[in-house]
N, C-alpha and C positions, 0 to 999 in steps of 0.2 A: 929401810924400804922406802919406793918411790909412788905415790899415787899420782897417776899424771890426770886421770879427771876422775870427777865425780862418778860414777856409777848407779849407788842405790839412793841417792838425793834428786830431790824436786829440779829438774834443770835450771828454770828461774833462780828458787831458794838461794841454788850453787854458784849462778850467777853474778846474784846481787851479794853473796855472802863472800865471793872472791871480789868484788868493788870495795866492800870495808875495808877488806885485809891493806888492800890496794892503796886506798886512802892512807890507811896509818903509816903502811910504812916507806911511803914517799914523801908525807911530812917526817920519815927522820926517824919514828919507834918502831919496835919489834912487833909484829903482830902475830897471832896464831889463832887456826884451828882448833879444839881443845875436846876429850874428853867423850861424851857419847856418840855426836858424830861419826869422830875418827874408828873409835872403836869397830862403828857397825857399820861402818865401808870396809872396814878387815876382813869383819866378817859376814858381808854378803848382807847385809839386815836392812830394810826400810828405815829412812831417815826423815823424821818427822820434825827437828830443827835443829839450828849450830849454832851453839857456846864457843865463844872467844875469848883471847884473852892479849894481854899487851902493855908493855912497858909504858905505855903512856897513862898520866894520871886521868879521872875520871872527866875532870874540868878540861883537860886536855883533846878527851874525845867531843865532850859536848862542842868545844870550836871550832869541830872538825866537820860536822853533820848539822845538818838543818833541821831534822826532827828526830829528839834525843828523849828519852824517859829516866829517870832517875830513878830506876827502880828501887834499886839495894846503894846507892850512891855512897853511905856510911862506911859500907863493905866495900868500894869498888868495883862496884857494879851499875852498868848503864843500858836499857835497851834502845841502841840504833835501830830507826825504820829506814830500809833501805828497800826502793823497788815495793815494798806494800811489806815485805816479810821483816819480822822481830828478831834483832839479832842482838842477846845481853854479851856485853864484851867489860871484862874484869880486867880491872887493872893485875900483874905480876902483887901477888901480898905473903904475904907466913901469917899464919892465923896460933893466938895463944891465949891461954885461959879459958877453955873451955867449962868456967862455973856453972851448966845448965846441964853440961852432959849433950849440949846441940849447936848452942851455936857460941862462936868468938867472941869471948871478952875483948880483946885486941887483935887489930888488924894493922899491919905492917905493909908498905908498900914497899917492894926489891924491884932490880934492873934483873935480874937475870931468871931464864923462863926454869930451870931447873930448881931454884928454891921454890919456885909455885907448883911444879908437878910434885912437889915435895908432900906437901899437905895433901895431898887428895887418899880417895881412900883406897884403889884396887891399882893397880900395874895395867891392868887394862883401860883403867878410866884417865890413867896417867902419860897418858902420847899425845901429843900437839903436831901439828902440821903449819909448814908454811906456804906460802901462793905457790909456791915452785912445786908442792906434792912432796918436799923433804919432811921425814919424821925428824921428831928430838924424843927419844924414849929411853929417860937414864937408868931407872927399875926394871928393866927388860918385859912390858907387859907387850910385844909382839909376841917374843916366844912363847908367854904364858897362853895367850890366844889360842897358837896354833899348838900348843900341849893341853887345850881346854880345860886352865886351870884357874878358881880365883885366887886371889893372891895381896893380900894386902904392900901398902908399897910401908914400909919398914918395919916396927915391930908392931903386930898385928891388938897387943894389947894396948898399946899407946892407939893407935887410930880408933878402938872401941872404945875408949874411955873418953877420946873426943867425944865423939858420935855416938849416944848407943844404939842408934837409929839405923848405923852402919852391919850391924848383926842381921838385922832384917833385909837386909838392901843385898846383905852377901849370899843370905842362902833364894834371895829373889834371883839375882844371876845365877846363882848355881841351876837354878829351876827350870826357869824359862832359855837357858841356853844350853843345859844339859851337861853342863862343867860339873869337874870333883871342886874340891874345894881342899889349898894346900893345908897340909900337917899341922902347920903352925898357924893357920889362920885359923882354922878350928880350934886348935884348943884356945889362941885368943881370947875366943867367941863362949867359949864356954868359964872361964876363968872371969869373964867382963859381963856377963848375960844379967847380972841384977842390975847395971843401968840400965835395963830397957825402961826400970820402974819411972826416969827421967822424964820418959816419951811420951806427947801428950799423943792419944790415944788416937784421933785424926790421924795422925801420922803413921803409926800402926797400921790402921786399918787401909789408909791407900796402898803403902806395900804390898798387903797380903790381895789385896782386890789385885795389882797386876802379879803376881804371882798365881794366883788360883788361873787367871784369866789365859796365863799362857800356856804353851802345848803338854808341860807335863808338870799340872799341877800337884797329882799326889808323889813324884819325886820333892817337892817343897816342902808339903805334910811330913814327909817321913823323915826328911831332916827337920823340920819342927820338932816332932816327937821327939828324935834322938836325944837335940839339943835341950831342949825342955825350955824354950825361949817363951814358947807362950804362958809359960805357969810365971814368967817375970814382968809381966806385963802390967800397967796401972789399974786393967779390969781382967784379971787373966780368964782362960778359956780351960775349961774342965776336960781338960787333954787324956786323962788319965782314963775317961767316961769312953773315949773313942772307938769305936768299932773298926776297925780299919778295912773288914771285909766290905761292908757296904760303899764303901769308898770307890771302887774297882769300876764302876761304870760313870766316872767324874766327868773325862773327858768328853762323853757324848751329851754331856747339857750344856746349854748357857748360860753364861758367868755368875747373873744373880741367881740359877737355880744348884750351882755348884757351893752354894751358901748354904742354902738350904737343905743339902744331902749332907751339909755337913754338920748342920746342928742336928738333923735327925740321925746319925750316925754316933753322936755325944747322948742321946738321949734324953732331950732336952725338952722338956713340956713347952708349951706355947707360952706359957707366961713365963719361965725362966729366959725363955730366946728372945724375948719383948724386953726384959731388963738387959741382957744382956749387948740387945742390940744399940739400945738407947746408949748404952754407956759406951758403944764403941762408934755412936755419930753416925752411925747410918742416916740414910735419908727416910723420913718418916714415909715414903713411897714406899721403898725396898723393904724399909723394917716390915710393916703391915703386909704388903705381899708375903716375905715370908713366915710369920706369924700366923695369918690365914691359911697358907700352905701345912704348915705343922699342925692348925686345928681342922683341916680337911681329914688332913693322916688321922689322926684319934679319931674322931667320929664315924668316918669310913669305916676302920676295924672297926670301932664299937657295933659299930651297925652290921655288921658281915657277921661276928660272930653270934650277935644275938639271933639273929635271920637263921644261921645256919645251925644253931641249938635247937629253933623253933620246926625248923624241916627236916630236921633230921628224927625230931620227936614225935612227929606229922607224917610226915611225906616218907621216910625211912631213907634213903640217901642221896635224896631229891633236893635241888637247885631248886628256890620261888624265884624266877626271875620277876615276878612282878613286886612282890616285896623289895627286892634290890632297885628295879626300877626307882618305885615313888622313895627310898632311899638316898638315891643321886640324885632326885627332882630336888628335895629337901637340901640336899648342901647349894645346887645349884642356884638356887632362891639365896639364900643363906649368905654367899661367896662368890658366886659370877661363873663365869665363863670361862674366865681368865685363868682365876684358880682351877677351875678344874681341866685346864690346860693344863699347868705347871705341873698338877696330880700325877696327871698321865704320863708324862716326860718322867718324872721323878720315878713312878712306877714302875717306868720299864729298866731303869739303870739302876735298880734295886737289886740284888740276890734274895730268889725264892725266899729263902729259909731267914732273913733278916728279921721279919715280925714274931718268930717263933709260935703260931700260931699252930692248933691243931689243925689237922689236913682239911677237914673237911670245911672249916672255917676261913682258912688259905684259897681252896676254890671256892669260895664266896667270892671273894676280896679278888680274884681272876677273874668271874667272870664278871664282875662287875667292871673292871679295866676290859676287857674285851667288848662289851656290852656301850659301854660310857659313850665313844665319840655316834653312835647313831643315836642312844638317847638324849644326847645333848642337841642333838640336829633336831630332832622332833619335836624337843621342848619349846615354843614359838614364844612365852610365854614364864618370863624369871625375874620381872621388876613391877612392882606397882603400879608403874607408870605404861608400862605394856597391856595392861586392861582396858578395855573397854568401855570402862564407867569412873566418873571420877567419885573423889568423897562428897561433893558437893553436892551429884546426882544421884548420891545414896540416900546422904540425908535428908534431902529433897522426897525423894520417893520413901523413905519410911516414917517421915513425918515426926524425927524426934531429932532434938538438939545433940550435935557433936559431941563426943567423950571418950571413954575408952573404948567404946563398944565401937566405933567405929575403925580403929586403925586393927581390932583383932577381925572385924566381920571382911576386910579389906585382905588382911593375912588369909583369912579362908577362903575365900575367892581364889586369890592369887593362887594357893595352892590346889584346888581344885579345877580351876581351868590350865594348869600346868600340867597337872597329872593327865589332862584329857577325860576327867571325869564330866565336865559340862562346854560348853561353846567358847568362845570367846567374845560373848555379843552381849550390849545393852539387856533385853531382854532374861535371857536365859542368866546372866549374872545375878538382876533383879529377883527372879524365882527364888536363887538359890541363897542371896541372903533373905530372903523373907522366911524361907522355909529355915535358915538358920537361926534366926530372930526367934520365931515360933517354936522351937524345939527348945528355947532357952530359956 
């Protein structure tokens, strides 16, 4: 097959990435196009950057270019800056001894481009291109494309015993491009699946982040499941805990709340999903978002069903919306705004019957999501710093030295002018801690 231009690439990018090509092989070496590029001009896909490759040694290209990076230079790898864009261009190599289960003990430099599509890991990531838009594709991964298959390029359990990083990466393609994945690649993957234990856990976890992230994340999950890839994992995930019903509204969240629907679908307490995250290198951002999300989840139910014991034993099958109120006032003090965004999102990409709660506890837990985003508008009033009186001007006004009394008499404030029980004024805050002080 012929690609005469670019299409789904940056026109510049294309530009200045056909200058390289251009460069190399007017001094005399092979050069190519290589690998995800080529791939996702096949297949219609946005291209975010091109990997090259070429019979010239690494030293070779540095003589060639004015502004070179040495990134992976050991390997045969160099980033050219061409035009402003990063272009790594690898020398032709055969890569062996794989002692880590990731990366080459040895690396070998060759002339010719088809022992270097040798090594790589899929038929599809396995086509090069020259300036002309000529493929070289010796493992037939065009037709596997247009058969949307993946397909490792020679025995499937040799490439994962390389890589075992490459099990991951397979059922990522399969996922996000909506490919089977061939016979034999499979059971590869499954006969090789305890190298994953090689993989340091970063690694891991970027995979499964652009797999969740693309359009059909729970096809990935359900080839996880199948294969049982994540019980081989350095920190594995309690796969077996999985709910898969709850899963079914993935697609309509965003990426980091599709994390989160899915430790709550493992059943996972907030302190188990806190070690668990840590051990998988989350960013302490992400982790605590959703950690706080999972302890909004508990206490919300906690609080819904006890409200709805208490009114039903009361009220006989009567809703307290005000009890539920100062209930979301209290997480929102507690957890933010933020969180109780995420809540609500999560909320609604839930199935009813998930919490297995009694009915009447269930409509608690509803109408408090129904109820949420006007109570959260009303609420003026969710951070200490949002009052109208500092500590300074507390202590000041009751005439006694700083301690604990003051960060609890500050909590009662806070939540008393939140609920809308007093103002939000110098004045009327002073009342109400005096009148707290004196009751105490």
């Amino acid at each position: 097959m012929k690609i005469n231009t670019w299409q789904y690439a940056d026109p510049e990018m294309a530009l200045h990435g056909k200058e390289v090509i251009h460069i190399l092989t007017t001094a005399g070496y092979e050069a190519y196009w290589v690998g995800g590029c080529v791939r996702d001009e096949l297949l219609g896909r946005a291209i975010h950057d091109m990997d090259m490759t070429t019979s010239a040694e690494p030293e070779q290209v540095i003589a060639l270019f004015p502004h070179v990076i040495p990134t992976g230079i050991q390997h045969g790898t160099v980033t050219v800056m061409q035009g402003g864009h990063p272009f790594e261009v690898t020398t032709f190599r055969t890569e062996s001894g794989y002692a880590d289960h990731r990366r080459p003990a040895e690396v070998a430099f060759v002339k010719d481009i088809r022992e270097d599509l040798m090594r790589r890991d899929f038929t599809m990531n396995a086509i090069a291109m020259n300036e002309h838009g000529e493929t070289v594709d010796p493992f037939g991964g065009e037709v596997d494309l247009r058969a949307a298959i993946v397909r490792c390029v020679g025995r499937a359990e040799e490439r994962f015993e390389e890589d075992g990083l490459r099990m991951l990466r397979c059922i990522r393609f399969a996922s996000v491009f909506r490919f089977r994945i061939a016979y034999n690649t499979w059971k590869g993957m499954i006969r090789r699946k305890e190298g994953l234990r090689y993989i340091a856990m970063e690694r891991v976890r970027v995979e499964l982040e652009k797999m969740l992230a693309g359009p059909d994340p729970l096809r990935g999950l359900e080839l996880l499941g199948r294969s049982g890839l994540l019980a081989c994992t350095k920190v594995p995930v309690p796969w077996e805990q999985c709910e898969t019903r709850a899963l079914s509204g993935m697609v309509q969240l965003p990426e980091e709340l599709r994390w989160g629907l899915l430790l709550l679908s493992c059943r996972l307490t907030s302190e188990a999903a806190d070690e668990l995250l840590r051990a998988w290198t989350f960013s302490n951002g992400v982790r605590l978002r959703l950690v706080h999300l999972l302890e909004w989840e508990r206490v919300l139910t906690d609080s819904a069903v006890s409200i709805a014991d208490s009114s039903t034993s009361v009220e006989g099958e009567g809703i307290n919306d005000e009890a539920l109120r100062r209930s979301w006032i209290r997480l929102l003090i507690k957890w933010g705004r933020d969180i109780s965004s995420d809540w609500l999102q999560l909320y609604k990409s839930l199935p009813a019957s998930f919490r297995g709660l009694p009915p009447q506890s269930e409509k608690h837990v509803a109408r408090m999501a129904e109820l949420a985003e006007a109570w959260t508008k009303q609420t003026a009033v969710v951070r200490i710093k949002d009052l109208n009186i500092t500590g300074n001007e507390l202590v000041q006004a009751m005439n006694r030295p700083g301690g604990p009394w003051l960060g609890q008499t500050m909590e009662r404030l806070l939540l008393a002018a939140a609920c809308g029980d007093i103002p939000n004024e110098l004045e009327a805050l002073l009342q109400e801690a005096k009148r707290v002080m004196s009751s105490e």
